[in-house]
Each structure stands twice: as structure tokens, then as C-alpha cells.
C-alpha distance (Angstrom), angle and dihedral (degrees) to the residues before:
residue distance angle dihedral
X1 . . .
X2 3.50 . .
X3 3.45 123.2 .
X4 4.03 127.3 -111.7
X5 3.20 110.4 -81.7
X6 4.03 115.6 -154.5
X7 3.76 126.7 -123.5
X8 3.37 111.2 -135.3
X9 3.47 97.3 -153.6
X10 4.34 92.0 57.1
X11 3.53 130.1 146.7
X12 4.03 116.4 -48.0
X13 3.73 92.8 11.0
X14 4.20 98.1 68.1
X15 3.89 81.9 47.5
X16 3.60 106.2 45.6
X17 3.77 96.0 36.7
X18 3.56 98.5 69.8
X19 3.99 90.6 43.3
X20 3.31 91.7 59.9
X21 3.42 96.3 51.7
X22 3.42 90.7 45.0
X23 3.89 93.7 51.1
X24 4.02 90.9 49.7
X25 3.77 91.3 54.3
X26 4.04 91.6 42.0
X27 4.10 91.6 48.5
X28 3.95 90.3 35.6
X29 4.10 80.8 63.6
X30 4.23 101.6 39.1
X31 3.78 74.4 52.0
X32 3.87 99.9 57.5
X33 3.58 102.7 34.4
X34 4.26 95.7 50.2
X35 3.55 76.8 46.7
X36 3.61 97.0 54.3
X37 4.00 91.8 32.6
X38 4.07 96.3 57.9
X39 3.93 116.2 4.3
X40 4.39 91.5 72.1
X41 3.43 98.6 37.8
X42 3.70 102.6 54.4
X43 4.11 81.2 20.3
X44 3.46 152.2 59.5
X45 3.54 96.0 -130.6
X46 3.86 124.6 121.1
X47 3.77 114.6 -116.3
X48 3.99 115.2 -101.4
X49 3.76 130.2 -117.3
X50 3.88 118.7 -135.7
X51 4.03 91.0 -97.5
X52 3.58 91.6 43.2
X53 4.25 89.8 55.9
X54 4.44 84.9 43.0
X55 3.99 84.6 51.5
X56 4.02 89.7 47.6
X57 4.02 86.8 47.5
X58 3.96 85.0 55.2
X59 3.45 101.8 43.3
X60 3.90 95.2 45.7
X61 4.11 82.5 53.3
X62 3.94 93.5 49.3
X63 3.75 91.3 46.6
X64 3.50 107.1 32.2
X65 3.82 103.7 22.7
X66 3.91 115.3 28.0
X67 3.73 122.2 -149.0
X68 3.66 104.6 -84.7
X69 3.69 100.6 128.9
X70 4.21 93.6 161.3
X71 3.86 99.8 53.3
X72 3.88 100.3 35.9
X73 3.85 85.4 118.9
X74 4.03 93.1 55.8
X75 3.45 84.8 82.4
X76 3.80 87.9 68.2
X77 3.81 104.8 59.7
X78 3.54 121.7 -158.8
X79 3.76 110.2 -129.1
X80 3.38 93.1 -125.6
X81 3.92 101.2 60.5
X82 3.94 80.8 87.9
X83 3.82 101.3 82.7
X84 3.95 96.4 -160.6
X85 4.03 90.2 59.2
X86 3.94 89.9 51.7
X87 3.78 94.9 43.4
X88 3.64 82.2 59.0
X89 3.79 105.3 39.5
X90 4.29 78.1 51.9
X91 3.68 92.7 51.4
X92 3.99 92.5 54.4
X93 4.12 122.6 99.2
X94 3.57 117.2 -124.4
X95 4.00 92.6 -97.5
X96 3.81 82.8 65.1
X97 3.50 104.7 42.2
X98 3.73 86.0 48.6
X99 4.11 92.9 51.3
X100 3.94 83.8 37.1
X101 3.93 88.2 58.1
X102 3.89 98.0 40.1
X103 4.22 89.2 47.5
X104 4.11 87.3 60.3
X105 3.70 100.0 33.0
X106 3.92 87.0 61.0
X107 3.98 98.3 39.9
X108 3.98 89.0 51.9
X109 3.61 96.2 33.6
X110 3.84 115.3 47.6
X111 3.76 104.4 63.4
């Protein structure tokens, strides 16, 4: 037998490929034509061309945001990556886990 060959074009990828591209070209415009609306006028700065505001777009990402596509959500840590705090949230009765829950809910909820 042969084995599985994968389809590239598979599920999420055949959906999300085309939005991205889609959302580059959209931003790559917002981009150039606030640009063009308030940088000259209160400005001396030339107006931008549509490649110019796609360049912008990828030189704000290389010096602001990096390339790390994969571990963009690292930057988000779950509370329970630190293995002391989860021992102890695991070691608490249900009264406590309750009060726990209620003490966080209001702190990130009531703004």
C-alpha cells in the first residue's frame, strides 16, 4: 500500500490562506490612505503608493514584531504553566475554589 499522501490544500489551510491574503491587501490599503489622509497635511511627508504602505506593513513587523508566527501565543501564559500555583489551586476544597473563582472573576471583570 501506499502511504497517505497529504493535500496541501486540507481543511483550515484552503480557508485561511486566502483570508490572509485578503487581510494583507485590505490593511496594506487602511495603511496608505490614513497615511495619505493625515501624515502631509499636518506633515512634510510625501504621500505613499500602495507598495510603499505593504513595505511599511513589513517593516513595522520586522522591527516591531519578529517572525515568530508559531509561538505568538507564548506571550500569553496560561496561569497554570507554573506548577506551584496549580499544586495549590488542586489542593483547595470546593469552598475555596469557589471564593478563588469569584475573587478573579470580579478583579478582571468589573472595569
Amino acid at each position: 500500500m501506499d502511504a497517505p499522501t497529504k493535500n496541501f490544500c486540507s481543511g483550515r489551510k484552503c480557508f485561511f490562506l486566502p483570508l490572509l491574503i485578503i487581510g494583507i491587501l485590505g490593511i496594506s490599503a487602511v495603511v496608505m490612505l490614513l497615511w495619505n489622509w493625515i501624515l502631509p497635511s499636518i506633515s512634510s511627508l510625501p504621500q505613499l503608493t500602495y507598495w510603499q504602505s505593504m513595505g511599511l506593513l513589513l517593516l513595522s513587523r520586522i522591527l516591531f514584531g519578529g517572525f515568530n508566527f508559531k509561538d505568538h501565543h507564548r506571550s500569553h501564559r496560561h496561569h497554570f504553566d507554573n506548577p506551584a500555583l496549580k499544586d495549590k489551586f488542586m489542593e483547595m476544597d470546593a469552598n475555596e475554589k469557589q471564593q478563588f473563582k469569584e475573587h478573579w472573576k470580579s478583579r478582571c471583570c468589573n472595569k
